[in-house]
N, C-alpha and C positions, 0 to 999 in steps of 0.2 A: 504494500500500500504506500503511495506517494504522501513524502511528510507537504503539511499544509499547515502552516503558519505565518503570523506579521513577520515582515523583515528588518525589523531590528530584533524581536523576541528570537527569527531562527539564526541572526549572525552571532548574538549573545551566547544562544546554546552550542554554537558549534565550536566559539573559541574555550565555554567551559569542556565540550568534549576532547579537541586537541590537548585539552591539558594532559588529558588519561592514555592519548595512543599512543608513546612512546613507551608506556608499561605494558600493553596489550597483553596479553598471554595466551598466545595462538599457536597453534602449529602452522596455520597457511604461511605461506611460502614467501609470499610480500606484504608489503606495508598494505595501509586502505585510507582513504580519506574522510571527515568525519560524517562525512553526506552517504558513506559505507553503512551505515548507523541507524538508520531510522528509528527506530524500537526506542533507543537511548535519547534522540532530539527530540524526541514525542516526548519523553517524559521528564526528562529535564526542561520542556521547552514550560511544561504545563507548569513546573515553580516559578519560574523566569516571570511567565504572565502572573503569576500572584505576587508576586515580588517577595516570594516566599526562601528561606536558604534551600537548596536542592538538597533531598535526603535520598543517600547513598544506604543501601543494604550488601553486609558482606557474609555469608555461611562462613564460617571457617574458625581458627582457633581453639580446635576443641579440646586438643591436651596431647601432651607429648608423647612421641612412639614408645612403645615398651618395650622398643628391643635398644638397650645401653650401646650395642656399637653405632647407631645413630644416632644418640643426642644424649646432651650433658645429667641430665635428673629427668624429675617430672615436673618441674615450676618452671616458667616462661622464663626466659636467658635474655643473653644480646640478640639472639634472630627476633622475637616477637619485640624488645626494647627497639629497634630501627625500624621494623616494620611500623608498629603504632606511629612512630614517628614521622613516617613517610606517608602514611594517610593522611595523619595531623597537617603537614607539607601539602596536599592537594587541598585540602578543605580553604587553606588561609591562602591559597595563588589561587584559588576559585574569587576567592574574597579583593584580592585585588582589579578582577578585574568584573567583578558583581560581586557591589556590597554587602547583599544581605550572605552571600559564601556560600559554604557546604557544611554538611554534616554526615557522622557516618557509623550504623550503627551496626556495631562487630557482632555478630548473632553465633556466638558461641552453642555449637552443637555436640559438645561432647556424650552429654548425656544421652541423645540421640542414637550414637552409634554403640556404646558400651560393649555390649556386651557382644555385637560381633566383631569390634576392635582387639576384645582382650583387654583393657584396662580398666581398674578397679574406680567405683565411683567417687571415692573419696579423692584420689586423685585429679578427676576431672573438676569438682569443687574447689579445690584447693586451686587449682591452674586458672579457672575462670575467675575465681576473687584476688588471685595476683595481678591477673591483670588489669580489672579496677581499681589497684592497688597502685600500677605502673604509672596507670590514666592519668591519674590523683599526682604522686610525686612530678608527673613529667607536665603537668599541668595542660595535659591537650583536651581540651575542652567543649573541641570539636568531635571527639569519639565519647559514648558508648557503648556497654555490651547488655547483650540480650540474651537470656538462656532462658530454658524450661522452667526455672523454677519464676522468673516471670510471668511464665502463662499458668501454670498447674502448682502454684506454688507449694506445698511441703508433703505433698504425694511419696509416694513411693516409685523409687525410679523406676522400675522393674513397669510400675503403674501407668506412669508419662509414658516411656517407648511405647505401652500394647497402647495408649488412648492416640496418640501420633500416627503409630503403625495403621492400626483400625481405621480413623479417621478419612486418611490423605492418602496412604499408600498404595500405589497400581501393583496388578497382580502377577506374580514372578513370569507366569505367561504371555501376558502382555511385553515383558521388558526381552523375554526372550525374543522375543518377535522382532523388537526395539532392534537389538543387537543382531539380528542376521540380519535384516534391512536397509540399519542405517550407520555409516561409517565413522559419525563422530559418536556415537553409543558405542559402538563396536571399543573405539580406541579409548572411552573412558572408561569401560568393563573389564578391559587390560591391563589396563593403568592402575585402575583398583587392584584389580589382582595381583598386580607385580607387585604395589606396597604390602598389600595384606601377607604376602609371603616375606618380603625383606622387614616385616614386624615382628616375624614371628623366631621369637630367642630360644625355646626349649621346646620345639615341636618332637616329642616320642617318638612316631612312624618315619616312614621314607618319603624322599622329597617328592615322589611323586603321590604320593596320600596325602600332604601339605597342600600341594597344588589344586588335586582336587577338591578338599577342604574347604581352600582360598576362593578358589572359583564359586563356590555356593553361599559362601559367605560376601562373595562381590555384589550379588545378586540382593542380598539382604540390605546391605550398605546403599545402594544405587533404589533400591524404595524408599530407605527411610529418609533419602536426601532430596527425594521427588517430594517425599510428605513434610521434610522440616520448609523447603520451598513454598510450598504450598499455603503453612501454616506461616510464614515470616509474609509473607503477600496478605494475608488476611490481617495480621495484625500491625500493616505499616503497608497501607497502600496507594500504591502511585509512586512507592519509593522506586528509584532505580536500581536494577539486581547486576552488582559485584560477583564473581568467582576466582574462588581461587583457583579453578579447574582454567585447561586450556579451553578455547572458545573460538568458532567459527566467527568469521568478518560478519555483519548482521544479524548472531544469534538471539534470543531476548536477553541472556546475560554476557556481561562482560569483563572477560577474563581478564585478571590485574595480578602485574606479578610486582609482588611486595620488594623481594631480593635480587642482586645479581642471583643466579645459579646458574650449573651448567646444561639444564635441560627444562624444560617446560614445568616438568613437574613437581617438581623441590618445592614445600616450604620448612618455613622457622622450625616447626613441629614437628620434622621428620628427617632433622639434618641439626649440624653445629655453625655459627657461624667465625668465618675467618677474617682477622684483617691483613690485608696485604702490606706489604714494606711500601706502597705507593698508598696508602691509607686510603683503599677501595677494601670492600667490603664483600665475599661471597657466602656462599652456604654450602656445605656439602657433608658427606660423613661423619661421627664423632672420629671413626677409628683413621678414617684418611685424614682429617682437618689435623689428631696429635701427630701423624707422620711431619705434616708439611709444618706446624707451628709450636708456639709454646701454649699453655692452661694461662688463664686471667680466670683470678677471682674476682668477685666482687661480692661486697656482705659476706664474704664470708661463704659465698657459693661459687661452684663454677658457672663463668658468664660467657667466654668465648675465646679462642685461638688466635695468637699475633704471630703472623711469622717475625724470623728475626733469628734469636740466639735463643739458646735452650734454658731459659730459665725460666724458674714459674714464678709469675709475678700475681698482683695485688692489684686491681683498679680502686680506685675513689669508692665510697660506699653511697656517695649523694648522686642521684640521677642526673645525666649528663648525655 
């Protein structure tokens, strides 16, 4: 459908979408311009005409991998500290050039996946009030997070998943379908897969009873992300939909990638991050990031990898 809008409302929203395409998180092959977009200037065009700040919705930060050779603990590090950061950065350069800005509300889904993640709930609690925690000290004002206890608040988790699951979620045959049909399902059905195998730290059986495993447990993960979707659209709607997933040129969401990394699919949550001797910033492995650098604490915890010399040092304990 052809976007149809005033032309000063749709020059405003295309130069707040330029801001976002040099993070794009795509697989397609080249750039796209933001008239690529429709879906995104429609709905950002619709704040612009209210003179409203544009509200940004992002799934994602839902708690860190449970397999130790990829990330430092289970509390949000330096990858989620630069991340928030870097949203905080779009929000206030939305702001420069439309006053009323952005805003962006982190829709913490931990709890959602649990239990076909493998990680305990207490963890994902803990992970999700870190990081209103980070909000707070790092003062971005412009973020929010939003999780289940939100909507269902002091239920039983076990409770939320089935009333989520029940509610929103299409049926494993339906998704089946999804994935022989359509080639960007296909390739996020993989992608799931490959993580949910490289999560898993003390799998019993053989790698091929893991895999198969993996594979039904993708299938689980990829409903309950159709239904937390579904459920963040109903309670914040008109927002514009963020992913952290790669994302087709024109799909309805739009995939942003937080870090450098070396492939599409990396976040904070499932990697370490590194700082370079040219003070750039990547993500990757826990067990590759100590190869190439040294441990930074900070508080007192591990926070991230400086290459350099081999010593294990101490960052500052005040957010910076």
């Amino acid at each position: 459908m052809p976007l149809t809008t005033a032309p000063d409302t749709l020059t405003t929203s295309k130069s707040i979408l330029r801001l976002l395409l040099p993070h794009h998180r795509t697989t397609d092959a080249t750039d796209a311009p933001a008239e690529a977009f429709p879906r995104q200037l429609r709905a950002i065009s619709a704040f612009v005409r209210a003179g409203a700040p544009v509200h940004f919705t992002l799934p994602g930060f839902p708690c860190k991998s449970p397999n130790p050779a990829k990330v430092l603990g289970h509390l949000p590090d330096q990858g989620e500290r630069l991340s928030l950061r870097f949203l905080d950065s779009l929000c206030e350069a939305t702001e420069r050039i439309y006053s009323p800005g952005a805003r962006v509300t982190i829709c913490s889904d931990g709890h959602v996946f649990a239990d076909l993640i493998r990680v305990p709930d207490g963890h994902i609690d803990a992970y999700a009030d870190e990081l209103r925690v980070l909000i707070d000290q790092l003062g971005l004002e412009r973020l929010s997070v939003f999780d289940l206890r939100d909507v269902l608040g002091d239920l039983p988790n076990d409770m939320k998943r089935a009333h989520v699951h029940d509610c929103y979620a299409p049926t494993v045959d339906a998704l089946r379908a999804e994935v022989r049909a359509d080639d960007h399902v296909l390739s996020l059905y993989r992608g799931i897969t490959r993580f949910l195998v490289e999560d898993t730290a003390d799998f019993p059986g053989t790698r091929s009873a893991l895999q198969r495993e993996c594979r039904r447990r993708a299938y689980g993960v990829i409903q309950r992300s159709r239904a937390w979707g579904d459920l963040i659209t109903e309670h914040h709607p008109g927002a514009v939909r963020l992913s952290i997933h790669p994302q087709p040129t024109g799909a309805a969401k739009f995939g942003i990638r937080l870090l450098d990394a070396p492939d599409a699919w990396t976040t904070p949550w499932h990697s370490a991050a590194l700082r370079r001797t040219d003070g750039t910033w990547t993500l990757m492995p826990r067990a590759r990031a100590a190869r190439e650098g040294r441990l930074v604490h900070r508080a007192g915890r591990p926070s991230h990898f400086e290459q350099g010399d081999d010593r294990e040092v101490r960052a500052p304990s005040s957010p910076r």
